[in-house]
C-alpha positions in Angstrom: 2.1 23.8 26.7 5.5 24.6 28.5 9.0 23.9 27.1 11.6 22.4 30.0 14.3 20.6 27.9 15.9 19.4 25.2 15.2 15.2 24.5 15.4 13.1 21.4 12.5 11.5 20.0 12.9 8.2 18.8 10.3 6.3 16.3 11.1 2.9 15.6 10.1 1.2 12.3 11.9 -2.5 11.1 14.9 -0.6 9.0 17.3 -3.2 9.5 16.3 -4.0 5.5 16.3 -1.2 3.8 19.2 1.2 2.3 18.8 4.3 4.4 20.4 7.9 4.6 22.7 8.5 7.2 20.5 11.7 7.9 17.2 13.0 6.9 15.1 16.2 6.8 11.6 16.3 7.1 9.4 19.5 7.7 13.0 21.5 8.2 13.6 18.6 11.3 17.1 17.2 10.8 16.6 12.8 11.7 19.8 11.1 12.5 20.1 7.3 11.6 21.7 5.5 14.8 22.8 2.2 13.9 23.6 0.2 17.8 23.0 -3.2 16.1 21.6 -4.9 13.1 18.1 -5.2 14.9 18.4 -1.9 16.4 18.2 0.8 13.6 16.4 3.7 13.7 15.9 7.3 13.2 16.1 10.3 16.1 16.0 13.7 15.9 16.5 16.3 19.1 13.6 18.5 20.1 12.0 20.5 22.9 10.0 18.3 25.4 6.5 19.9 26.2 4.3 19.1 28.5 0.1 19.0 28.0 -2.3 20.2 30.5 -1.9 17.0 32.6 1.6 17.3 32.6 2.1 14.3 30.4 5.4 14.6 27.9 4.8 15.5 24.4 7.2 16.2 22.0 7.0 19.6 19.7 4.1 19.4 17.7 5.4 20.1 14.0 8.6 17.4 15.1 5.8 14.9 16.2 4.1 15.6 12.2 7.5 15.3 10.8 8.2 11.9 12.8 4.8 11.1 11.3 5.4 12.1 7.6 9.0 10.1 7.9 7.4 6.8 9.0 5.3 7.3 6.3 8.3 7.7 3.8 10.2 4.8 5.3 6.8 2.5 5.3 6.0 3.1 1.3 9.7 2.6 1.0 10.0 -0.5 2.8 7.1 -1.7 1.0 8.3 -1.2 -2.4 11.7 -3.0 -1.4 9.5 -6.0 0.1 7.4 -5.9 -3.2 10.7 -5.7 -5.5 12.7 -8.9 -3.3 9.6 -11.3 -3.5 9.2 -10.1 -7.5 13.0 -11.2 -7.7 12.4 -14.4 -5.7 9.3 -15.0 -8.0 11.1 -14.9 -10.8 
């Protein structure tokens, strides 16, 4: 794998929702919350751009686990908030 430049990596997940951190660390990766709209919320962090043996880019492999391990947070977290407004809806 060869490292050429630096790139953000985005991963999108419907946040528009949920109360969120203005920034995050996962796996010593620092993710910044980018509000451009109230549909278009989303966390990014800034990493090296790697290339695989076809030449394909790839983003670092422990920021792509991180970016993993955050959607993860965010989806149990989402879940609960979903679970908790139809509880309060329910009554």
């Amino acid at each position: 794998m060869k490292m050429i430049k630096k790139k953000y990596a985005k991963s999108r997940l419907n946040l528009s929702n949920m109360e969120l951190c203005e920034n995050i660390t996962v796996n010593g990766w620092d993710f910044e919350l980018v509000e451009n709209d109230v549909d278009d919320v989303f966390y990014q962090c800034r990493g090296e751009v790697m290339y695989d043996d076809e030449h394909d880019e790839m983003p670092e492999p422990s920021l792509w686990r991180a970016a993993q391990k955050l959607v993860d947070i965010l989806s149990k977290r989402w879940s609960k908030s979903i679970c908790r407004s139809q509880r309060e809806r329910l009554g």
